[in-house]
N, C-alpha and C positions, 0 to 999 in steps of 0.2 A: 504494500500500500504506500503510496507517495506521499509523502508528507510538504506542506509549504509552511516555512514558519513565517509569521506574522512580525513585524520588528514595529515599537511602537516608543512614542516619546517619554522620558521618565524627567519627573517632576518634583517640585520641593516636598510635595508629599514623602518621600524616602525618608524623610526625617522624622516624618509621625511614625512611618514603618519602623525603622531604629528601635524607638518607644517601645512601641511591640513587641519587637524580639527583644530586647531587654529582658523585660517581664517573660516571656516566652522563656529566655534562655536560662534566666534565674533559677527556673523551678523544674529545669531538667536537672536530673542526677548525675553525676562528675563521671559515675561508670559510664553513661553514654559521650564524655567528652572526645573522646582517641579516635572515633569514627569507625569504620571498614566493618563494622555489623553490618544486619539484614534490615535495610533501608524499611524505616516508618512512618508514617503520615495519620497522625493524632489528632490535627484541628487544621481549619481557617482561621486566620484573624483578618480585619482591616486596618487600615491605618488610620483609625481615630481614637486617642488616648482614652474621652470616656468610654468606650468600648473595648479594652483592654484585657478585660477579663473574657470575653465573651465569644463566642466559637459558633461559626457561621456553617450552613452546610448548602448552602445558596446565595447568588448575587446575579448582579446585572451584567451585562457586558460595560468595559473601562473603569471598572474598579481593581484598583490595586490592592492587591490580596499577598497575605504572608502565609505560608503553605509548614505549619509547624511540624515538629515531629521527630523523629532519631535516628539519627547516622545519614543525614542526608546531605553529605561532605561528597566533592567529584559528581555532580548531577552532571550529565551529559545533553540532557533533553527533562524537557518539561513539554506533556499532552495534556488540551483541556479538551472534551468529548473527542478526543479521537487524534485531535490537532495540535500540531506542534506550533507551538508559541516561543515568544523571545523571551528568556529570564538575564538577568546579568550575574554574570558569572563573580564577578566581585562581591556581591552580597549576599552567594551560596555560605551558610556556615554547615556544621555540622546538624543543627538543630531547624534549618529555615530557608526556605531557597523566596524570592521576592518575583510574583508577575504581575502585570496586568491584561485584565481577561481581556481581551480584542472585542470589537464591533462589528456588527454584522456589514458595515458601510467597509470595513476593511477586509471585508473576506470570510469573516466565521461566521459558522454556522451551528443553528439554533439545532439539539435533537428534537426540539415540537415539528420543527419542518422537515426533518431527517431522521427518521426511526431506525436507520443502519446504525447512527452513532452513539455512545454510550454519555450517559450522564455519569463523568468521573474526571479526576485529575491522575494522572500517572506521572511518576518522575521517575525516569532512569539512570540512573549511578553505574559509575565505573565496578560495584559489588552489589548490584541487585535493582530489582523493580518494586516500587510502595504504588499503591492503589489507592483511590480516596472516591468515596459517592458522592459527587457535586452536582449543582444543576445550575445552570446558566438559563435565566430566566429570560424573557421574552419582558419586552414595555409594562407598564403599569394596565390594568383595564379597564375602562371604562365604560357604560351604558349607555345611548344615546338615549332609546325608547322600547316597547310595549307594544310590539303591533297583535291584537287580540281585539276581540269584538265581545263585548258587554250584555248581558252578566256574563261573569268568570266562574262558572261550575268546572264541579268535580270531573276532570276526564275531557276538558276544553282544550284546543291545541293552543300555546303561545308561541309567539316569533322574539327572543330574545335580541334586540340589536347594537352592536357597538364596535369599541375598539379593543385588539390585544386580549379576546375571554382565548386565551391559551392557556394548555396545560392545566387544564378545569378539573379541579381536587373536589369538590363540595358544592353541589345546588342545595336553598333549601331557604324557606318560607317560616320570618319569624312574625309573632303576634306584634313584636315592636315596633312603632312607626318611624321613617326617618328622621325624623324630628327629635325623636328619643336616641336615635346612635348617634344622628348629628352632635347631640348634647354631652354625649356618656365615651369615658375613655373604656376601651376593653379590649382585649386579644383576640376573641371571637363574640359576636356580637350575641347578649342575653335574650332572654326570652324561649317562649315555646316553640321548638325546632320542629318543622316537617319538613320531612328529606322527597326532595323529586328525585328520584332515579331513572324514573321516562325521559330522556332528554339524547338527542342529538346537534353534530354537529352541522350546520346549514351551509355555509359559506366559512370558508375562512382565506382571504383573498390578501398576499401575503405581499407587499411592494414596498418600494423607497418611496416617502412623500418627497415631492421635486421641494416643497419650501423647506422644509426644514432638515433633508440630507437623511434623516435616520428611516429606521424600516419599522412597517405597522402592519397593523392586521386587521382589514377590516370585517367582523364577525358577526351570522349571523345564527343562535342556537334557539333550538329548535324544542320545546317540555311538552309535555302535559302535566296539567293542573290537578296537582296533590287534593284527596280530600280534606279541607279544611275546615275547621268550628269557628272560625272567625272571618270579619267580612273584612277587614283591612288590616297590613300589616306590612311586609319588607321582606322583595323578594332576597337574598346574598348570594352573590358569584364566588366563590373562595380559589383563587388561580394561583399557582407556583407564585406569580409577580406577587400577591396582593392581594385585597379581597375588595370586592366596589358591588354597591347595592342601589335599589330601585325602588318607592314607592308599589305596591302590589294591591292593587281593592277590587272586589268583586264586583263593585259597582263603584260610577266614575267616584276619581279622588280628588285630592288635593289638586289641581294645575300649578305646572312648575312652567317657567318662562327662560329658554335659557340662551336666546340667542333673537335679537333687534335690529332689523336691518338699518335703521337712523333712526338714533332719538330726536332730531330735528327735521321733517322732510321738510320738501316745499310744495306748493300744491302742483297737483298732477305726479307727484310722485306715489310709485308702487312701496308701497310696506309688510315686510314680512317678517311675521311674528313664531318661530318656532319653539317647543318645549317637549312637555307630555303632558297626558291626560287633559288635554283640551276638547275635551268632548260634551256635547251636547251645549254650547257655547252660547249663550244671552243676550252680552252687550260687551261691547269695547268703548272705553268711556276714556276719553282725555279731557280735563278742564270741562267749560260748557260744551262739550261735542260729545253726543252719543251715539253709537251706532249700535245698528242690528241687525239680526239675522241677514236679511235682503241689505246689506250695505259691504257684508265683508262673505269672504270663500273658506269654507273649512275642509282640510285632506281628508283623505279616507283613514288616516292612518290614526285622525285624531295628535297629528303632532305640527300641523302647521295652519298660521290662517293669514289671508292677504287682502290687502284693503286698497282703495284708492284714494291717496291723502285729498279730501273735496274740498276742508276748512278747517282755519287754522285756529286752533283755542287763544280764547284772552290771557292775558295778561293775569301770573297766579299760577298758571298749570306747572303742576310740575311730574306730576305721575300718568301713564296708563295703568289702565286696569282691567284684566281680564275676567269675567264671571260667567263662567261654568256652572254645570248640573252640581260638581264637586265641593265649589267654590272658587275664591277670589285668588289673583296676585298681581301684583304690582313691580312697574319696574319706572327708571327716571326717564322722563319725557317731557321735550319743550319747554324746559327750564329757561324761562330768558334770563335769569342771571346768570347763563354762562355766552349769553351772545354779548360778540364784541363790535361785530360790524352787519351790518341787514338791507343797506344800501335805501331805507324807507327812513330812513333820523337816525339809526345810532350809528355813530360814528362823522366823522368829519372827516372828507376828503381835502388833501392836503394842492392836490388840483397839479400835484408835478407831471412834466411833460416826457414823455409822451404819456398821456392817462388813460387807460380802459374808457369804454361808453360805460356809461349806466344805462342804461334797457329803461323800459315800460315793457310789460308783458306783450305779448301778440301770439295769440293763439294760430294766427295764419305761417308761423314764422318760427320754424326753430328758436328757444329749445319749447318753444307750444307753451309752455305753463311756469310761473316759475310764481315764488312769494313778494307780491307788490314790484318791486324795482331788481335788478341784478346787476352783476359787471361782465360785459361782455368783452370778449377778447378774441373776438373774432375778425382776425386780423389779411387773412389772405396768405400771401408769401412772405416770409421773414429773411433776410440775410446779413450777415456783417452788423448783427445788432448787439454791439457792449453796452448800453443802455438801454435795455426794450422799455415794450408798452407796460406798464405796470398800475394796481392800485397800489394807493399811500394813502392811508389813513392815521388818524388821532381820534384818540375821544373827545376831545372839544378843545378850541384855541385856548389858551389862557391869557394873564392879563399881561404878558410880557413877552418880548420876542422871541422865539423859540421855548417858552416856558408855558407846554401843555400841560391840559387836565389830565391824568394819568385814567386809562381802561381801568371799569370799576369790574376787581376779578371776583368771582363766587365764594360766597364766605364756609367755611370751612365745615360746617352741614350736608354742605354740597359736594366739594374734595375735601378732606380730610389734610389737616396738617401735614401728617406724617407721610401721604401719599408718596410714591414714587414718582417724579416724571416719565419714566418710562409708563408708567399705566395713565400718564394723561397728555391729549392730543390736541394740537391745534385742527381745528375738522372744519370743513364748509361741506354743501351739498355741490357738486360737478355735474354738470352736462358736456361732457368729454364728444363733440361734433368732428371725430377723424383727424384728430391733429397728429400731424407724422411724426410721434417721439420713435425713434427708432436705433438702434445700434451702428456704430460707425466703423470704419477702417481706414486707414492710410488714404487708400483709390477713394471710400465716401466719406468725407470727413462731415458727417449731420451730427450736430451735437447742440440741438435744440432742446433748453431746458427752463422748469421753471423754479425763479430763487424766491426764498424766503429769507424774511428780513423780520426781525422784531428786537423794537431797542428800547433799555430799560434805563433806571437813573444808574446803573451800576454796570453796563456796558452791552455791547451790540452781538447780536445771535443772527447767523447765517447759515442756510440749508439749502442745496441745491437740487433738493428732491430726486435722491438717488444718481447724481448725474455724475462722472469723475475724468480727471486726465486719464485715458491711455498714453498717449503722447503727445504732451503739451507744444513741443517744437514742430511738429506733423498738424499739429491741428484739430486731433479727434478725440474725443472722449464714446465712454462706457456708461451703460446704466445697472447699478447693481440692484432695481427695483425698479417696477412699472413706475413710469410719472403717474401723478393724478391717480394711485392705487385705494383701492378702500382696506378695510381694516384688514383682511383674509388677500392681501397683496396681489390682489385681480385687477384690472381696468378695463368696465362696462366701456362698450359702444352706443352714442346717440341714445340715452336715458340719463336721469336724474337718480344718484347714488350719493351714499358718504363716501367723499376721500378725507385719509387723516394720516399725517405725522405728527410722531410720538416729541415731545419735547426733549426726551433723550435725544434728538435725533438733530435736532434744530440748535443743542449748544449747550442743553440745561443739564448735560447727561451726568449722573448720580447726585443731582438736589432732590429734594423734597417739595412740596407743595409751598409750606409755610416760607421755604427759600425763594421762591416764584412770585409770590405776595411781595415779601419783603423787597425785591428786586423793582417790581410794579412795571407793567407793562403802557409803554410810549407812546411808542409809533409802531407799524404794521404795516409791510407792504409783501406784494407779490410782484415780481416779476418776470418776464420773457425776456431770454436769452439764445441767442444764435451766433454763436462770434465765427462760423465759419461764413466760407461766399458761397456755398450752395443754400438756393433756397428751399422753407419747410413751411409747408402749409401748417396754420396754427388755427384753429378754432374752438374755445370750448368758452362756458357759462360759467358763473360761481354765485354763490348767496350763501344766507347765515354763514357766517364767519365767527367761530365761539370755541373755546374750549370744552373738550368733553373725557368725561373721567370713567373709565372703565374698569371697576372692582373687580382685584384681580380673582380668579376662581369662574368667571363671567363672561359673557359675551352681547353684551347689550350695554 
């Protein structure tokens, strides 16, 4: 059998390792110090000191692992399921050889997807072979939804769906609501346990996600419905990774809301609201706007509904709210204390040249609908432009030259102090009308981009919305992210979406919210940039200009 060993980066982490074998090596016996016995492998450790005592028999892939044990002096090779991996040979002792497990991004492989290969660690010494039972876990899992039709009797098929339900140890249906584990710390979650054993696997569709590089699984499993004496309770997945659970009721439950396509639309925008157990659905109520049954579309699946934003609530709103057969939830919506600019009074255009239009609406007229006034930047062919068309705004002149009103930001109700920048974004709604952002080279040097600008009493923040030198003396640049992306780094065609960059992104990156306040926000502009001589068609829309804060755990 061929083996490829995996050679991988080693990090200040070795030092936490040290620690380890320390302790490790302390409380071996001095008769195993000489070596050339019959090589043993006793425990795991990791490299984290509070964890020092403690002895693993599973981890993830790119965790650095101390592989303890006796006479494990001259290791030749080090296999994890089957595979030969890089150890360093300088931190072999007698008592501890030092790897890190590989990634599936670099070639290893999982036994959930490979039932040839063995869940074990082997090391081979120049005086023998040690064995260890390991398992190299697969991602954390997660639930998306419940595809199953109402009531939920004894002997009912369910559709379990998500991500990563690999290496599935345990199904099984407690009286305890999420609410209650949400609440309660425990190893395995209390209450009265019914075990489903009827259960297959449906899909398990195994790929690289392109945004984030790593490998997922997208899972669908397949029970029948335990007889049960209770009507509501929580379904538990218990997987090698991890254990993740679901709201479970016989009849609809609670509504969970877990994903907003904009908390701000503009009218004629599409809205889509996904979660679970949105079933048998009431009203969608923002501020004074109610809607009903004949106003919004609900799936089949009971996990998605979509509206047509008609009208925009007063002044106040700050919530939707969903109500169900099950009940109510609530998520944040149209908070005008996070609008900064709306192109209808707030804010002050600062009138520099070259300036965006401001729009009036025109239903005959791309983008067809928009809220009250917008900025248009629909500009035709752009080239050799170091200065483009741009807005530039202030919250209001003040009483002295160059000495504005500062943007009045959302009080800490709204973002939390302690928030991350990276969980909060500068957002507008885009009507993205085919404007050519596209990737360059030498022969096409198109490197049409749009910059962000926002300046505080305490210094100036610029974001060129993904756009970077390839070679600045050639004239090209790279985009290492859609222009005008929304939050899930997509960028719609000819419709009204959120696009938003993270303030980590724009200059703020590792402040806090309460750092962001304090800084107080100036001026605000956008603008169009082409410094090359070929020309790019540029067109697209923008309105509500506001910050918005994404809780992290959330998607809305």
């Amino acid at each position: 059998m061929k083996h490829n060993i995996l050679k991988f980066k080693w990090s200040v982490a070795l030092m936490a390792v040290c620690a380890v074998l320390q302790f490790s090596v302390s409380s071996c016996s001095d008769d195993d110090s000489a070596g050339g016995g019959v090589p043993e492998i006793t425990a795991v450790r990791v490299p984290d000191p509070a964890k020092a005592d403690s002895t693993f028999t599973k981890s993830g892939p790119g965790q650095i692992i101390a592989i303890i044990g006796k006479n494990l002096d001259h290791t030749l090779k080090v296999y994890i399921n089957d595979q030969s991996v890089y150890f360093n040979p300088t931190m072999n002792t007698d008592h501890s050889v030092i790897v890190t497990i590989p990634s599936e991004a670099d070639g290893f492989k999982l036994t959930a997807f490979n039932s040839d290969l063995k869940d074990e660690i082997r090391v081979e010494t120049t005086h023998g072979t040690a064995v260890y039972s390991f398992k190299i876990t697969a991602p954390y899992p997660s639930i998306s939804r419940l595809q199953a039709s109402y009531p939920r009797e004894s002997g009912d098929s369910v559709y379990l769906h998500g991500l990563n339900l690999v290496d599935v140890e345990n199904i099984y249906v407690t009286d305890l609501t999420p609410e209650q584990l949400d609440t309660t710390v425990w190893e395995t979650p209390g209450g009265n346990h019914v075990a489903i054993n009827d259960y297959k696997m449906i899909l398990q569709d195994h790929h690289l996600n392109n945004l984030t590089q790593a490998y997922e699984t997208t899972s669908v499993l397949g029970f029948v419905v335990p007889n049960l004496n209770f009507e509501k309770g929580t379904l538990v997945v218990e997987c090698a990774a991890g254990t993740t659970y679901v709201g479970f009721y016989k009849y609809p439950g609670q509504p969970i809301i877990n994903y907003l396509s904009s908390e701000m639309p503009v009218l004629g925008e599409e809205v889509v609201i996904r979660g679970m157990e949105l079933v048998g659905v009431q009203s969608i109520e923002y501020g004074d706007v109610k809607l009903t049954p004949d106003d919004f579309e609900e799936s089949d699946t009971y996990t998605e509904l979509t509206f047509n934003f008609s009208k925009v609530p007063a002044e106040g709103c700050r919530d939707l709210t969903v109500t169900t057969l099950g009940g109510q939830v609530s998520v944040p919506f149209y908070n005008y204390d996070c609008l900064l600019v709306d192109f209808d009074g707030r804010g002050t255009n600062l009138g520099w040249s070259p300036s965006a239009e401001i729009e009036e609406v025109d239903e005959e007229y791309p983008p067809y609908s928009a809220t009250g006034q917008y900025a248009s930047f629909d500009l035709g062919n752009v080239a050799q432009s170091w200065w483009g068309t741009m807005i530039y705004f202030v919250n209001d002149w003040g009483t002295e030259f160059n000495n504005h009103v500062l943007f009045k930001l959302p009080d800490y109700d709204v973002i939390p102090a302690d928030a991350s920048t990276a969980d909060i974004y500068l957002a507008c709604e885009v009507f993205n009308n085919n404007t050519m952002w596209s990737e360059a080279s030498p022969e096409t040097p198109r490197n049409v981009y749009l910059r962000y600008y926002i300046n505080t009493t305490t210094g100036s923040y610029e974001y060129d919305n993904g756009f970077d030198w390839a070679d600045y003396d050639l004239g090209y640049g790279v985009f290492f992210r859609p222009v005008l992306a929304d939050i899930d780094n997509q960028q719609p065609l000819r419709k009204w979406y959120r696009h938003v960059v993270s303030l980590d992104e724009i200059g703020f990156k590792g402040m806090t919210y309460a750092d962001v306040v304090a800084a107080g926000f100036d001026e605000l502009r956008y603008m169009i940039i082409n410094q090359s001589a070929i020309p790019m068609r540029v067109s697209f829309f923008l309105d509500n200009v506001r910050l918005y804060y994404r809780k992290p755990g959330t998607n809305y």
